[in-house]
Steps between C-alpha positions, in 0.01 A plus 500: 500500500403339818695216679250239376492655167868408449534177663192408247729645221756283682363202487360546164832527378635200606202314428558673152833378489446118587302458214728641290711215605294262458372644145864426437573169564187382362646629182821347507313198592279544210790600264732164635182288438438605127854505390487129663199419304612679201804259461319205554217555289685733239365791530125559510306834504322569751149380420636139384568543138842576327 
């Protein structure tokens, strides 16, 4: 590999990684937001109905 080959890799990585992160906490977002929901509004499916 050249030099520019791997610092490409490089930064693909890390640009891989940081949207893992984010990926992530969007989901525990998510997750904290319908549990909220869920015991205020007892429990709905998904598309609206129980």
């Amino acid at each position: 590999m050249e030099a520019n080959e791997v610092k490409r890799m490089k930064d693909l990585e890390e640009e891989n990684n940081r949207l893992k992160r984010i990926v992530a906490n969007l989901t525990l977002e998510n997750d904290a937001i319908r549990n909220v929901l869920e015991k205020k509004y007892g429990g709905l499916t998904t598309n609206g109905k129980q």
